[in-house]
KEDRENVEX-320519 format. One line per field, with one value per residue (C-alpha): residue number from 0; y negated, x negated, z. Coordinates in steps of 0.1 Angstrom, whole numbers, plus 5000, padded with zeros to 4 digits. Example, Ala and Ser with C-alpha at 12.3 -4.5 7.8 and 13.67 -1.06 7.14 Angstrom:
KEDRENVEX-320519
pos	[0/1]
yy	[5045/5011]
xx	[4877/4863]
zz	[5078/5071]
***
This chain:
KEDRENVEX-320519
pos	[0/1/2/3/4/5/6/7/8/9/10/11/12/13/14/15/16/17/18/19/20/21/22/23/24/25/26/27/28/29/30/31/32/33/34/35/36/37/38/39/40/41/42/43/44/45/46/47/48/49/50/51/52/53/54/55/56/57/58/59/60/61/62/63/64/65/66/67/68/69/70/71/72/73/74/75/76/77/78/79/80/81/82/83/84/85/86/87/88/89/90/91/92/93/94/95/96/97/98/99/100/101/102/103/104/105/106/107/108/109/110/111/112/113/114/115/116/117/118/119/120/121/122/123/124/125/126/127/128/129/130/131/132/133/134/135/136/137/138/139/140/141/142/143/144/145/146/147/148/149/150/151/152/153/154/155/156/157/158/159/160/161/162/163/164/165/166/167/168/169/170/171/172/173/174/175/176/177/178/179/180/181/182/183/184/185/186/187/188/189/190/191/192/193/194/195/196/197/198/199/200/201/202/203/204/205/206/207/208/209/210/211/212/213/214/215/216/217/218/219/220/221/222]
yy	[8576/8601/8577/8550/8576/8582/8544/8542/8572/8557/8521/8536/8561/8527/8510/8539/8540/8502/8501/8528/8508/8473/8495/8510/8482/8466/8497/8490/8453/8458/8485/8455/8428/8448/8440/8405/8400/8430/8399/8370/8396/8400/8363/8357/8382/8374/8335/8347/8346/8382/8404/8408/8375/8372/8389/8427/8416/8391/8411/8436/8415/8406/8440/8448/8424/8416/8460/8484/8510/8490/8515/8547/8537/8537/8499/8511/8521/8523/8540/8514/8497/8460/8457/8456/8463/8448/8457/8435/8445/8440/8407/8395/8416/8395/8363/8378/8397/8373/8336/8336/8363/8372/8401/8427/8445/8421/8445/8476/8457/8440/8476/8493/8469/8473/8507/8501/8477/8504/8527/8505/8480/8486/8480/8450/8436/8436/8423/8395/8380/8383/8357/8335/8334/8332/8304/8286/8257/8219/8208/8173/8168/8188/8221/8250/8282/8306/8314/8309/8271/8265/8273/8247/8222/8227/8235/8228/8261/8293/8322/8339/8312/8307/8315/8345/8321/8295/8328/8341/8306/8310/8350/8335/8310/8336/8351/8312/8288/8263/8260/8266/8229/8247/8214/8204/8210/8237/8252/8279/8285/8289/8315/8335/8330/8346/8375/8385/8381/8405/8431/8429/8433/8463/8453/8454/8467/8463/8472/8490/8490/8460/8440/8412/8387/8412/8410/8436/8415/8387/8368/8357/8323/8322/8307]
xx	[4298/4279/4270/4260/4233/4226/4221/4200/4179/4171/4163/4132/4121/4115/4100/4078/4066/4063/4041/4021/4013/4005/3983/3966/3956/3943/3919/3912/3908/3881/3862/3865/3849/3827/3799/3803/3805/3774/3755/3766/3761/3725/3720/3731/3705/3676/3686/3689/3726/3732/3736/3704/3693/3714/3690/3691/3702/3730/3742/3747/3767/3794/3797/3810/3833/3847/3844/3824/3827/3819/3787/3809/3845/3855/3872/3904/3897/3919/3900/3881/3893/3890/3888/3929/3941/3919/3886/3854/3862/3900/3890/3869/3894/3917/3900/3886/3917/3942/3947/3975/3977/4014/4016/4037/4030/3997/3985/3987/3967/3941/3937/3934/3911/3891/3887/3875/3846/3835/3832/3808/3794/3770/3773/3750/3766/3802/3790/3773/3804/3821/3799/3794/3835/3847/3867/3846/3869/3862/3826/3810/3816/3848/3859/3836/3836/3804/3787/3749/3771/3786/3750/3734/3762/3767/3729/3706/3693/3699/3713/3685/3667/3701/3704/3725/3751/3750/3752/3785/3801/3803/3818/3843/3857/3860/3897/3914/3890/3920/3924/3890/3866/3834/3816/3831/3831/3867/3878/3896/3866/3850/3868/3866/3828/3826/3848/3826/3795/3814/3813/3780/3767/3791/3810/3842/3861/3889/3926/3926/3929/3954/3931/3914/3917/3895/3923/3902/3874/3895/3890/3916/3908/3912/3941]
zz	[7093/7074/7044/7073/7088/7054/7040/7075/7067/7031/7046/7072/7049/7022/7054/7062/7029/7022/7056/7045/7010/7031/7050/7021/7005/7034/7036/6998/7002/7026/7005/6975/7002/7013/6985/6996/7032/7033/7022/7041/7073/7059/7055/7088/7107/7085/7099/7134/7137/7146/7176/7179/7182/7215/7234/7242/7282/7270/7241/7266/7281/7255/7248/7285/7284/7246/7233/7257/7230/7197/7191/7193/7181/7137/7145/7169/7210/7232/7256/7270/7302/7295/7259/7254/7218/7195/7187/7178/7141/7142/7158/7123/7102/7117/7102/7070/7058/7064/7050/7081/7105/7119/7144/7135/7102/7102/7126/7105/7076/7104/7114/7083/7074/7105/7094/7057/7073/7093/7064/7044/7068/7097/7130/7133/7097/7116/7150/7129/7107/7139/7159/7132/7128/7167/7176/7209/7215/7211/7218/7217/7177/7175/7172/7171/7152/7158/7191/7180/7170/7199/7218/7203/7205/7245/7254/7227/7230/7211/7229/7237/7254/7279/7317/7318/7336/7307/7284/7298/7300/7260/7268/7291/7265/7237/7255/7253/7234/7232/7269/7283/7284/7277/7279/7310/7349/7342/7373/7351/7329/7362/7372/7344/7344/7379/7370/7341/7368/7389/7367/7350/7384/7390/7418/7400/7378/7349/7360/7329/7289/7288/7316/7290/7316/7342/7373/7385/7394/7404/7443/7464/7457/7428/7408]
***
């Protein structure tokens, strides 16, 4: 018995140690990318794909619902009722760090790598590769990837020049771009779109951290 608690002791320490390694060299992939996707973020803003081309009214908005605390937090918060487990820069860690992400141990390197973003990019560099990377569903030519994209595929219009309804239509689709018909008349989408209107305009709010889907600001009739 002694030699199984033993062999057992041995096995988690190597796993300990083995996740400790993954995680490390996520944090050291990201410090090696960073040189690189500094510049594509750059790139993007000086072409009017960053957060700041949204608008300072309807940025605000995807911060309340997609990571209140994305000025404040160093990639991990899970303070924030609403924003659930992932950040905004797990989310794009998530799709930069991975050629196929599988939850589990892929977490600890999404994280780590999260981390080593926030120590050499900026703020408005992450929130950039981050909207040019989202997944927004199928539009009129296909599937979409990028929000300022997906804008001008649905509306013709950049973000900034959207009604704030039009605006949070693109929010809404961010939590299930695969089920959500952004270019359609979708009750569900619908929904969604109301919820996020609910609280913007304060008169609701999220259940808590895990409450991505805003149950909190949820009406009776709704599905």
């Amino acid at each position: 018995m002694r030699r199984i608690f033993k062999f057992a002791g041995l096995l988690l320490g190597l796993l300990i140690i083995a996740t400790v390694a993954y995680g490390g060299k996520g944090y050291w992939d990201a410090l090696s990318d960073a040189p690189q996707l500094a510049q594509r973020a750059d790139d993007l803003i000086a072409q009017g794909r960053g957060g700041a081309s949204l608008g300072a009214g309807h940025l605000a908005i995807l911060m309340a619902v997609e990571d209140p605390n994305f000025a404040n937090h160093t990639g991990v918060d899970f303070s924030s009722a609403g924003a659930g487990a992932t950040t905004i820069t797990q989310s794009v860690s998530k799709r930069l760090a991975f050629e196929e992400f599988h939850p589990g141990v892929g977490k600890v390197r999404q994280t780590v790598y999260a981390m080593g973003l926030e120590s050499r990019l900026s703020k408005d560099q992450i929130l950039a590769l981050w909207l040019d990377t989202l997944e927004m569903g199928q539009g009129p030519e296909g599937w979409m990837t990028g929000f300022h994209t997906a804008s001008s595929a649905i509306y013709g219009r950049p973000p900034a020049e959207l009604s704030n309804t039009e605006f949070i239509r693109l929010v809404a689709v961010l939590i299930a771009p695969g089920s959500y018909k952004l270019g359609e008349n979708d009750t569900a989408l619908n929904e969604r779109v109301g919820r996020i209107e609910r609280l913007v305009a304060g008169t609701c709010a999220p259940e808590g951290l895990s409450d991505v889907w805003l149950e909190g600001c949820r009406q009776p009739s709704d599905s």
